[in-house]
KOLBA-294360 format. One record per atom (N, C-alpha, C): chain; x, y, z; residue in one letter; atom name. Coordinates in nm, 4 decimals. Atoms other than C-alpha are relative to their C-alpha. Example, Ala and Ser with C-alpha at 12.3 -4.5 7.8 and 13.67 -1.06 7.14 Angstrom:
% residues 2
   mol         c1         c2         c3   type   atom
     A     0.0890    -0.1190     0.0000      A      N
     A     1.2300    -0.4500     0.7800      A     CA
     A     0.0900     0.1200     0.0000      A      C
     A    -0.0820    -0.1190    -0.0060      S      N
     A     1.3670    -0.1060     0.7140      S     CA
     A    -0.0770     0.1090     0.0730      S      C
//
This chain:
% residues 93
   mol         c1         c2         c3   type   atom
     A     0.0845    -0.1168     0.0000      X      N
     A     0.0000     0.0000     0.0000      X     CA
     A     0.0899     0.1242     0.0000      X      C
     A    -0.0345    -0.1081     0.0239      X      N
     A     0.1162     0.3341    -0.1169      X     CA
     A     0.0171     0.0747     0.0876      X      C
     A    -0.0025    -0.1416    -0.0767      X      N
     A     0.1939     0.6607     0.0794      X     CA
     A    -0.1143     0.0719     0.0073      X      C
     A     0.0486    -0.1237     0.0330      X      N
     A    -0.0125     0.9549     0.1318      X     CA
     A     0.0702     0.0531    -0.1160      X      C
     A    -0.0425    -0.1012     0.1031      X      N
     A     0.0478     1.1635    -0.1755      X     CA
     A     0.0569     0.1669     0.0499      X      C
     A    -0.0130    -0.1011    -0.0555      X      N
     A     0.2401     1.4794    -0.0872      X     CA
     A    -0.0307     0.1132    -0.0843      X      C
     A     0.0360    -0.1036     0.0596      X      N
     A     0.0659     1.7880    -0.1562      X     CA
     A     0.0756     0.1140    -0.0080      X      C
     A    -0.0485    -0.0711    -0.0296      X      N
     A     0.2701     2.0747    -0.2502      X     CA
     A    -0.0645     0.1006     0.0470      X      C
     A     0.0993    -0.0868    -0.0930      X      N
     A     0.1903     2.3663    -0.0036      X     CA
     A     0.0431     0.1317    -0.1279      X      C
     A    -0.0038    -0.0805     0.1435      X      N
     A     0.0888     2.6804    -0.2145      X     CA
     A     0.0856     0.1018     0.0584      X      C
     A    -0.1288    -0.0878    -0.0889      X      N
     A     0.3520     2.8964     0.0035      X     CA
     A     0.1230     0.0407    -0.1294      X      C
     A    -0.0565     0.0251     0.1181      X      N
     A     0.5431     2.7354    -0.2461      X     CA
     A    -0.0262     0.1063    -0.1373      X      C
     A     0.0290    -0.0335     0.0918      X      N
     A     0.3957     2.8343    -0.5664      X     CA
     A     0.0169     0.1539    -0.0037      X      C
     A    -0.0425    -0.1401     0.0037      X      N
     A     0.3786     3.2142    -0.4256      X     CA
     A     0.1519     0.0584    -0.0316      X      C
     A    -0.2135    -0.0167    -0.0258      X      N
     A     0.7811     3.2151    -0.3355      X     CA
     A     0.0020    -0.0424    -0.2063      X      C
     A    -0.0770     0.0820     0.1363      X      N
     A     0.8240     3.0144    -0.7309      X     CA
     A    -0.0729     0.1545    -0.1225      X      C
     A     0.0507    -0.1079     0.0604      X      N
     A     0.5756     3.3541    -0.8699      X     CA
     A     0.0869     0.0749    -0.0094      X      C
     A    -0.0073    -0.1041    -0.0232      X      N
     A     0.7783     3.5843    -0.7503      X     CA
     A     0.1638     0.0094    -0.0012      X      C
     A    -0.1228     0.0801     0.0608      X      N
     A     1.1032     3.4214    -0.8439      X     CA
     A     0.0317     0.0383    -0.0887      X      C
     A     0.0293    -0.0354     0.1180      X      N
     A     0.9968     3.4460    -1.1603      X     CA
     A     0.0620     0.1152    -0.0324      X      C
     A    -0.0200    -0.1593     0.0227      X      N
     A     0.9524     3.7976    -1.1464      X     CA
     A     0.1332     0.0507    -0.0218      X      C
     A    -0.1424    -0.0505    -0.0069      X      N
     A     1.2899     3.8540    -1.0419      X     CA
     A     0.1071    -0.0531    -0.1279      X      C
     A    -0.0592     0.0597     0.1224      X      N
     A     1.4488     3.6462    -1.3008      X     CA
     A    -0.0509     0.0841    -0.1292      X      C
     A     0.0334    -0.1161     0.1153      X      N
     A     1.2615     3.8362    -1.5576      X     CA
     A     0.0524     0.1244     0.0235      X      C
     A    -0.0386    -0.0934    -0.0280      X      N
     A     1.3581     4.1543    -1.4286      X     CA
     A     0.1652    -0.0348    -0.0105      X      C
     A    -0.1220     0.0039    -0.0204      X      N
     A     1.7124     4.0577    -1.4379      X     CA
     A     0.0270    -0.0339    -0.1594      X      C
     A    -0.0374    -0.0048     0.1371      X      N
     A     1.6915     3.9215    -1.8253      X     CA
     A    -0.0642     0.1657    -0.0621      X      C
     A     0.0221    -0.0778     0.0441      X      N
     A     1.5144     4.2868    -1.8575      X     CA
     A     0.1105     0.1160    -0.0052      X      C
     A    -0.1705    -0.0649    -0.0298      X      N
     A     1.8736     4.4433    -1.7133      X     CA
     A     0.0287    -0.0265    -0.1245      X      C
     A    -0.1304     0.0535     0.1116      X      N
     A     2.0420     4.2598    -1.9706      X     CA
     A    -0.0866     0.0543    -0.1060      X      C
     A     0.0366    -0.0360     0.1529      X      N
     A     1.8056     4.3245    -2.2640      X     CA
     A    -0.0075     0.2023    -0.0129      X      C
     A     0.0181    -0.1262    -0.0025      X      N
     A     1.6914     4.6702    -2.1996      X     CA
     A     0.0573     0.1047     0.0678      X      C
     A    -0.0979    -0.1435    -0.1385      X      N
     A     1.9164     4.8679    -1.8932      X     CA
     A    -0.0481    -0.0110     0.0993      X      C
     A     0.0278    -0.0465    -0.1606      X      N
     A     1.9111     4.9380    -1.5686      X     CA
     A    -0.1354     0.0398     0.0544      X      C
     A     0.0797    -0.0787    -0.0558      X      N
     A     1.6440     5.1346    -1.5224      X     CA
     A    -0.1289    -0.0993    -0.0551      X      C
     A     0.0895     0.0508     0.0115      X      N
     A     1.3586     4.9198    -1.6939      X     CA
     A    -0.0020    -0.1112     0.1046      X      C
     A    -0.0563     0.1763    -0.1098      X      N
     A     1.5107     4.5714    -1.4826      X     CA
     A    -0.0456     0.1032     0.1456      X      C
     A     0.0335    -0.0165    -0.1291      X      N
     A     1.5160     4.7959    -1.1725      X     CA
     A    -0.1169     0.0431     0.0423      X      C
     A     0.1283    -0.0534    -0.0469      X      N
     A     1.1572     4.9510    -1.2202      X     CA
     A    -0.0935    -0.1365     0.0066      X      C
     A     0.0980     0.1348    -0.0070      X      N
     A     1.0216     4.5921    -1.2753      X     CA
     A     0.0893    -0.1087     0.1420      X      C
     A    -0.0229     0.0794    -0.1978      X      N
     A     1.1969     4.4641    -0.9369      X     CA
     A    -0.0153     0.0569     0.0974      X      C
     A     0.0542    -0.0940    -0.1135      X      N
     A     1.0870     4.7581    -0.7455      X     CA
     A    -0.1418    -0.0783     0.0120      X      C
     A     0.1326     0.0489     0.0293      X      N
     A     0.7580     4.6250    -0.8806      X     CA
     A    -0.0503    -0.1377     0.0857      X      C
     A    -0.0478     0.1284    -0.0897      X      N
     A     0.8271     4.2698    -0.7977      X     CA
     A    -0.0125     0.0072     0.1475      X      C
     A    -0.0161    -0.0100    -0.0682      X      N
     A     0.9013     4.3628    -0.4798      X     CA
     A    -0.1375     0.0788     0.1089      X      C
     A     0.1138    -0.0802    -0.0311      X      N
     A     0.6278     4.5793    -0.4037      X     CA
     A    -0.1306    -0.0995     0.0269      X      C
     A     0.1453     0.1675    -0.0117      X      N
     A     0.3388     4.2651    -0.4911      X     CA
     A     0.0834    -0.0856     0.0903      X      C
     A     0.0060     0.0884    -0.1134      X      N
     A     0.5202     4.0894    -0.2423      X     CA
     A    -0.0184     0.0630     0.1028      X      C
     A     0.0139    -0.0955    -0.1180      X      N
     A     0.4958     4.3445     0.0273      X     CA
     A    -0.1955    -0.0269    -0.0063      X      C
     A     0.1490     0.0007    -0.0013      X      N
     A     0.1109     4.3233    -0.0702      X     CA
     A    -0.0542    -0.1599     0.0544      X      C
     A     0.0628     0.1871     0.0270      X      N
     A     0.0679     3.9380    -0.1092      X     CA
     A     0.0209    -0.0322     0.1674      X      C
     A    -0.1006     0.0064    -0.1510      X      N
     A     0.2955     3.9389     0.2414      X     CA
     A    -0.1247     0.0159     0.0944      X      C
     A     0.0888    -0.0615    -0.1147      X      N
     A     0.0320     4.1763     0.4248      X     CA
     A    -0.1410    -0.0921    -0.0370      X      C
     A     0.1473     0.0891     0.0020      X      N
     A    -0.3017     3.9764     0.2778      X     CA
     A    -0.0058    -0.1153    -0.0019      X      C
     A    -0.0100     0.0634     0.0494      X      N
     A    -0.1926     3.6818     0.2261      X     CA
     A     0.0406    -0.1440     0.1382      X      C
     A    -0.0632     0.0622    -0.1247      X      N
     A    -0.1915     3.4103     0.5725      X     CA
     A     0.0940    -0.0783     0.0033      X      C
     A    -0.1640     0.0694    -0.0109      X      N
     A     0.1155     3.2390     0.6816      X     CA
     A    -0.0137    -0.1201    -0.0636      X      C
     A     0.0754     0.1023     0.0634      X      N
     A    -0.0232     2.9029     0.5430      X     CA
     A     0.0241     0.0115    -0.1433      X      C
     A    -0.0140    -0.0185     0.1381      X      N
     A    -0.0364     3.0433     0.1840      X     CA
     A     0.1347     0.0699    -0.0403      X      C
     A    -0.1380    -0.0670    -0.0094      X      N
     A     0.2634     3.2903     0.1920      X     CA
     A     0.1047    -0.1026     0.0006      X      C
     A    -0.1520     0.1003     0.0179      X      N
     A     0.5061     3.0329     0.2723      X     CA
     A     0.1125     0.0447     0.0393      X      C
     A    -0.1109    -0.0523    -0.0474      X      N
     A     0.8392     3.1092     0.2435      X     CA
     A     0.0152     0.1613     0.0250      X      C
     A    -0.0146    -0.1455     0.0126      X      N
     A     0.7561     3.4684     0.2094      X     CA
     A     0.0045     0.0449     0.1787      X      C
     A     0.0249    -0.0586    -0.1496      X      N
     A     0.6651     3.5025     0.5792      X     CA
     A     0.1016    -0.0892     0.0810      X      C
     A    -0.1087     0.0374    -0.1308      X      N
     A     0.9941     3.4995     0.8180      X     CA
     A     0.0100     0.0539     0.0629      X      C
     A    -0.0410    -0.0775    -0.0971      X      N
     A     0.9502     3.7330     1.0439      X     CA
     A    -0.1790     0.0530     0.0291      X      C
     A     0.1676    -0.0132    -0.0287      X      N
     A     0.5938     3.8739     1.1963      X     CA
     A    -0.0231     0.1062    -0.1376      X      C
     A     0.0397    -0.0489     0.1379      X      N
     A     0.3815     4.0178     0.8896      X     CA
     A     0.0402     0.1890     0.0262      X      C
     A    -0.0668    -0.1505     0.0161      X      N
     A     0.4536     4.4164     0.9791      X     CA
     A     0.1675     0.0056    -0.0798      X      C
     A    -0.1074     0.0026     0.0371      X      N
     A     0.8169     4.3376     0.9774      X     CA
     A     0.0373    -0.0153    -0.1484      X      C
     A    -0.0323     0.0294     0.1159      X      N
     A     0.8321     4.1811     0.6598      X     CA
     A    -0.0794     0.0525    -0.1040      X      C
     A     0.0748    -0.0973     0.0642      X      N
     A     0.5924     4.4027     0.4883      X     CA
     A     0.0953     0.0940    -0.0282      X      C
     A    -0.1354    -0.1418     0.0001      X      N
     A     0.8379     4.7141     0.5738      X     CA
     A     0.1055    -0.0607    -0.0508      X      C
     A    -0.1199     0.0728     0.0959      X      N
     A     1.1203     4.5173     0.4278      X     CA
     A    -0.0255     0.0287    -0.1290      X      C
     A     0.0646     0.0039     0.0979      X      N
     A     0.9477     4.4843     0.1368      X     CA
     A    -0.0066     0.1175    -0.0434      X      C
     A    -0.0296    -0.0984     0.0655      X      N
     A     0.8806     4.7924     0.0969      X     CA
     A     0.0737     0.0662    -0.0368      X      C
     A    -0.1055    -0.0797    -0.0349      X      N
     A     1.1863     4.9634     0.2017      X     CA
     A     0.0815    -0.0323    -0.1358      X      C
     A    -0.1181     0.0483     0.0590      X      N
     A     1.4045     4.7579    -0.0358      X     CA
     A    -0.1108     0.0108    -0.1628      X      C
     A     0.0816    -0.0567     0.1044      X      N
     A     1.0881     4.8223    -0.3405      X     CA
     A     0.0193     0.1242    -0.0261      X      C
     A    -0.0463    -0.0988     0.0320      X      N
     A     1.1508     5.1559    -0.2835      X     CA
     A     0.1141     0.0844    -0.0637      X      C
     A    -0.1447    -0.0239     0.0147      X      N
     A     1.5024     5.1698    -0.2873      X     CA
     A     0.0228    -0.0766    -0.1453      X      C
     A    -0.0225    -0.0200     0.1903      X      N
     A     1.4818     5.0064    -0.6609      X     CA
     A    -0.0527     0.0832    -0.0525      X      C
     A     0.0320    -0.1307     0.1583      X      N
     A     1.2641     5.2532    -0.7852      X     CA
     A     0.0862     0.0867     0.0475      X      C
     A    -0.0682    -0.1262    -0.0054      X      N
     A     1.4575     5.5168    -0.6477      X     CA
     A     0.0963    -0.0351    -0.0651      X      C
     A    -0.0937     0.0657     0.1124      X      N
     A     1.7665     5.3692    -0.8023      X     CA
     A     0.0426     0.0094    -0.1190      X      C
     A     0.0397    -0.0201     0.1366      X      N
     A     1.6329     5.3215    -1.1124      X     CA
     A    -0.0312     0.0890    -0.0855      X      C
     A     0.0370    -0.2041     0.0275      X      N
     A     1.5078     5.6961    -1.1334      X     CA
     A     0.1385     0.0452    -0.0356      X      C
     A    -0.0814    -0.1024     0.0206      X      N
     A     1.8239     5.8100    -1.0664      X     CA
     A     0.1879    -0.0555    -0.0741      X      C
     A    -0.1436     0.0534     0.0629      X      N
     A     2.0949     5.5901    -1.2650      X     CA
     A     0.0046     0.0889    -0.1103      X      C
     A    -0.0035    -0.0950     0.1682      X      N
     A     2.2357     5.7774    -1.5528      X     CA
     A    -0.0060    -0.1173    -0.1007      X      C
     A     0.0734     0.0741     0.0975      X      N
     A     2.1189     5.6302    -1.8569      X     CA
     A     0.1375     0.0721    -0.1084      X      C
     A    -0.1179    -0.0268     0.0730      X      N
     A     2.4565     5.6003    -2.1446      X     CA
     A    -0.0588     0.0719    -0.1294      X      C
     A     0.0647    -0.1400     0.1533      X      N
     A     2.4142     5.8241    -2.4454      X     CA
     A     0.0194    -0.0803    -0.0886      X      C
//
């Protein structure tokens, strides 16, 4: 007789979304510059700060390591700090 079947928890799937993101944003560095890659990982970063705050520990997953304020303000702090970034890189002639 077989196992239980293990269900993957969707914690998972959020953390593998948002992965993504970042990986895209990083082939958008390379294709397009700085400033598009860093406005789409400010971005990135930002929907996890959201997903973080609505989103219960259960579903979140790996996203939630610290109590949900904390890691919200992270989130943001370090969202912010790409767009700002990204605003203010000089762009090559």
């Amino acid at each position: 007789m077989a196992g239980p079947e293990r269900v993957p928890a969707p914690g998972n799937a959020v953390l593998l979304t948002l992965v993504g993101g970042i990986v895209v944003a990083l082939g958008l560095t390379l294709l397009a510059g700085p400033v598009a890659g860093g406005l789409l990982l400010g971005a990135d970063l930002a929907v996890a700060a959201v997903l973080r705050l609505v989103l219960p520990v259960r579903i979140a997953g790996a996203l939630a390591v610290r109590s949900r304020g904390i890691d919200v303000a992270m989130l943001l702090v370090l969202a912010a700090s790409c767009l700002v970034l990204a605003g203010v890189v000089p762009t090559p002639v």
